[in-house]
N, C-alpha and C positions, 0 to 999 in steps of 0.2 A: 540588658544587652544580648542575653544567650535567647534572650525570646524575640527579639528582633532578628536576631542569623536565624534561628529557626524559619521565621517567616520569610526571610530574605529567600533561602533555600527551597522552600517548599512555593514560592513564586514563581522561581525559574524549573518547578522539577513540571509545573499548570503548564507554562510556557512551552516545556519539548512536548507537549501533545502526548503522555506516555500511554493512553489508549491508542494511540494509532501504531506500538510498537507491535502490532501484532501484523500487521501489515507487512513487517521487515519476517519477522519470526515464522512464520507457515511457507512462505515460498523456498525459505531456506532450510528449515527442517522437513518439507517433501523432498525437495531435491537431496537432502544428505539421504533419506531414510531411505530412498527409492535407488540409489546406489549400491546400500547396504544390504537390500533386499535381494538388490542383480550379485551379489557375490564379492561387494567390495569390502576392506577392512572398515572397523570402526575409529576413526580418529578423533578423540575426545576433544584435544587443542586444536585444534585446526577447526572443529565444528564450534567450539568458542569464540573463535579468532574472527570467524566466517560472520556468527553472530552481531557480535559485538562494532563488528563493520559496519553489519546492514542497518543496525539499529542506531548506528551512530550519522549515518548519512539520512536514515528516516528523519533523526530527531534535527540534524542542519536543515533539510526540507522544511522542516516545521518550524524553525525558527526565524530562516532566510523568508519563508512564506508569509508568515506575520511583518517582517520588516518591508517587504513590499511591498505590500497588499496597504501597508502603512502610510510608504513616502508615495505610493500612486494616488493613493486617496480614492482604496475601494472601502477600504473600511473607516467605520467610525461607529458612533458604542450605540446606534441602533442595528446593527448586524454584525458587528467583528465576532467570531466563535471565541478569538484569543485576545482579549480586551486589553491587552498590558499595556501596550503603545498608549491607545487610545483614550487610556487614564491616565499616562504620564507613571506608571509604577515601575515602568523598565524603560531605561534612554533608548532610541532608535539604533544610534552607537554603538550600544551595549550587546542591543538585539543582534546585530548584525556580525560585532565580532564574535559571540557566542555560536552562531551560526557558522562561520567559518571556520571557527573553533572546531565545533562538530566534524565540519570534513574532513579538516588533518587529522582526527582522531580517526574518522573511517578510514583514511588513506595509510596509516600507520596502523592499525588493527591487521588491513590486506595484504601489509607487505609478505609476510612468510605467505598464506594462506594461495598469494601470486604466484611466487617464488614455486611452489608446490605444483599446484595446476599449471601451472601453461600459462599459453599467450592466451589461450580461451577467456579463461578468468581476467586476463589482465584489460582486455577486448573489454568484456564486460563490465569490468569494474569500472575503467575509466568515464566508459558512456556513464554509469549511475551516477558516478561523480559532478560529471555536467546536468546530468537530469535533475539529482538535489537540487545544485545550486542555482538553477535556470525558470526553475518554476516558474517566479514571479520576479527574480532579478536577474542580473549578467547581460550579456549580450541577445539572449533569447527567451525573454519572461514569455514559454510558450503559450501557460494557462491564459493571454491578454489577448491571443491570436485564435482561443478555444481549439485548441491543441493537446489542454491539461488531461483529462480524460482520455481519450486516442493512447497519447504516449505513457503513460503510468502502466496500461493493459499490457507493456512491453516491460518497463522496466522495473517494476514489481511482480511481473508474471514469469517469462522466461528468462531477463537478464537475470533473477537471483535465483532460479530452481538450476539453470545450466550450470553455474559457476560453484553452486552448492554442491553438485552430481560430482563434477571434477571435480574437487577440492580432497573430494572422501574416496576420489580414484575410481569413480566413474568412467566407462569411457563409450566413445562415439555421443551423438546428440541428439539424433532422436528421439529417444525415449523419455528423456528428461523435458526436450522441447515439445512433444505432446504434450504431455505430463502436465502441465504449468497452465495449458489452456483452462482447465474451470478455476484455478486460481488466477488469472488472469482477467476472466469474465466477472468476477466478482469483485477484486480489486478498482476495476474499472466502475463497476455499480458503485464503489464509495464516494469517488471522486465526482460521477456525475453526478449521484443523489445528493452531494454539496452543491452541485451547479443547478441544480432542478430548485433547490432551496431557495437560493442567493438570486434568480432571474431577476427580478422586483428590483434591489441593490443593485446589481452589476448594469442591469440596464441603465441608470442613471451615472453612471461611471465613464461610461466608455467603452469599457472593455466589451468582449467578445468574446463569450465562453462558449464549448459547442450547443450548450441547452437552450441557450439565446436564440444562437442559431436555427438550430430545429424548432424553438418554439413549444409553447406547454403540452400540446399533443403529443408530438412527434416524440419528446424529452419522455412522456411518459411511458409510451410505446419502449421507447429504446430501454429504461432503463427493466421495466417487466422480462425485455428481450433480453438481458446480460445474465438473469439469474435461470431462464430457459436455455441459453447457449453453456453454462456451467452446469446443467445437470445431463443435455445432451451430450457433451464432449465426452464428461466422467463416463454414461452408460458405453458410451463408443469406444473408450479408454478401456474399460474391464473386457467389453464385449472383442476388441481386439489383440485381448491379451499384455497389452501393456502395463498394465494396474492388475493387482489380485483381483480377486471376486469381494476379496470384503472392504477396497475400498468404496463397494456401494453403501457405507455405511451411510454419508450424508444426506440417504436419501430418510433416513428416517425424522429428518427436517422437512422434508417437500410439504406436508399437510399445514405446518405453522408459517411457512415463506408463501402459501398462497392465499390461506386466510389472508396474512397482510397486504399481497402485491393486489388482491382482488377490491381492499379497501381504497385503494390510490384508479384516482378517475379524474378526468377533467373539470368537476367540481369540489375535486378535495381540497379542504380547508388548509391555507397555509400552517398551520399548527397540526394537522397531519401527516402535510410531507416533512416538517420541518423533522417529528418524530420518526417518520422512516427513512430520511436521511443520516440520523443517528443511529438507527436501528441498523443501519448496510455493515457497519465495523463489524457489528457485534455478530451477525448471522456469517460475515468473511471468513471468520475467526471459529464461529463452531461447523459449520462448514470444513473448512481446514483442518481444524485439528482430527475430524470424525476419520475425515480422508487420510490423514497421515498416520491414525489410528489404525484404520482399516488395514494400509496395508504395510506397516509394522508386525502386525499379527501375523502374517505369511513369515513371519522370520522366525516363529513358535514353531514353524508346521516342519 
C-alpha cells in the first residue's frame, strides 16, 4: 500500500511539470533582488509568499494545460509531453480539479504579498491568474488562437518581475519593467520552441499556434531572434545603467547558445528540434540565474 501512495504521489508531482518551476522562480527572484539592490529592505516572508504563488499558478498552468490539450484532442500518446490523461493513470476530473486546486493555492499564497504591494501587484496578479487558467481552457484557451507564446512574454516576463519589485518595496516601474525584457525574450523562446516542436501535431488538430502560423522558416528565424533580443536588451540594460555591470554575467553562455541555435536550420531533424526545445528551459534558467547572480553581487560592493 505505502508503495502504491508513493507512486500515486510521485505521478502527480510528473504531472505539475516541476522543471518548468523555474520559469515562476527567475522573473521573481530578479525582480525581488533588483529592488534590493535599488536600496529596498529584505523581506524573507513575503519573497516566500511571492514564490510559492508563482510556482503555484505555474504548476495550475501545467495541470489545466494537460487537461485541455486532453478534452481538445491535441494530444494523444504519440505527442502528449504529459502522457497521464492519455493513459488513463490520472482521471480528466482529477486533472482539472488539481489544477484549480493549484490557483486557490496561488490566490491564497498572494493574498498578504497583495495586501503589501498595492493595487500594482493585485493588477498583476489577477491577469496571471486568467493567463494560468486560460491557456488551454476557460473562456479564452489563447495557446488554440496562437496567442500562447505572444502572451507568456508578458506574463512570465514583467507581470512577475514588477509585482516581485513591489512586493520587497520597490518603487516606480521602470526599472523593474525594462528589467524583465531578456527574461521575457527567453521565456517566450520556451513556449514557442514547444510550438516549433508540436507543428506536425497541432497541424492535424485544428488548432493554431503562432509557429503554424509563421511556418517552419519563419518559426525558426523567430525563435534564433528571442535569444538575440535577450542578450541585446540585457547589454542595453547594463549599458543604460539599469543592471550592474556584472549582470553581463550570462554572457558567458553566448558561445554554447550558438553552437546550438547555429545547429537548427530548415533541415533540422525532428529529433533536433524536439531536443532544443527541451533544451529552451534549461538555458532560461542558467541564463536567469547568471543574471540574478550578476547583479546580487553589486550588493557586496
Amino acid at each position: 500500500m505505502q508503495v502504491i501512495q508513493e507512486s500515486r504521489y510521485k505521478l502527480w508531482w510528473i504531472a505539475s511539470r516541476p522543471w518548468t518551476y523555474t520559469a515562476a522562480f527567475v522573473p521573481i527572484a530578479l525582480g525581488s533582488v533588483l529592488a534590493w539592490t535599488q536600496g529596498a529592505a529584505v523581506r524573507p516572508l513575503l519573497f516566500f509568499l511571492t514564490l510559492l504563488g508563482g510556482v503555484s499558478l505555474q504548476a495550475a498552468a501545467n495541470f489545466l494545460n494537460t487537461y485541455g490539450d486532453y478534452v481538445s484532442g491535441v494530444d494523444s500518446k504519440e505527442n502528449a509531453s504529459c502522457p497521464q490523461l492519455v493513459k488513463g493513470l490520472i482521471s480528466p476530473r482529477a486533472m482539472r480539479n488539481v489544477g484549480v486546486g493549484s490557483l486557490a493555492l496561488g490566490v491564497l499564497a498572494g493574498l498578504y504579498p497583495v495586501w503589501y504591494g498595492g493595487w500594482p501587484v493585485l493588477i498583476c496578479g489577477a491577469i496571471g491568474v486568467v493567463g494560468a487558467a486560460c491557456y488551454t481552457t476557460g473562456f479564452f484557451p489563447y495557446k488554440y488562437i496562437g496567442l500562447g507564446s505572444v502572451l507568456v512574454f508578458f506574463l512570465m516576463g514583467p507581470l512577475m518581475v514588477v509585482p516581485a519589485w513591489y512586493i520587497q518595496g520597490g518603487r516606480g516601474v521602470m526599472c523593474p519593467l525594462a528589467a524583465s525584457a531578456p527574461i521575457a525574450f527567453l521565456v517566450m523562446a520556451i513556449l514557442h520552441g514547444n510550438e516549433l516542436r508540436d507543428i506536425g501535431f497541432d497541424r492535424k488538430t485544428g488548432i493554431s499556434t503562432l509557429a503554424m502560423r509563421l511556418g517552419l522558416r519563419r518559426s525558426i528565424i523567430l525563435y534564433k531572434s528571442l535569444f538575440v533580443g535577450a542578450y541585446l536588451s540585457l547589454l542595453t540594460l547594463v549599458l543604460c545603467s539599469w543592471l550592474s555591470v556584472y549582470a553581463l554575467l550570462p554572457f558567458i553562455l553566448l558561445p554554447l547558445i550558438i553552437k546550438r541555435l547555429l545547429r537548427l536550420h530548415l533541415q533540422s531533424s525532428p529529433e533536433l528540434i524536439r531536443w532544443l526545445a527541451k533544451q529552451t528551459g534549461k538555458m532560461h534558467f542558467l541564463f536567469g540565474g547568471l543574471l540574478i547572480l550578476g547583479q546580487a553581487i553589486s550588493l557586496l560592493r
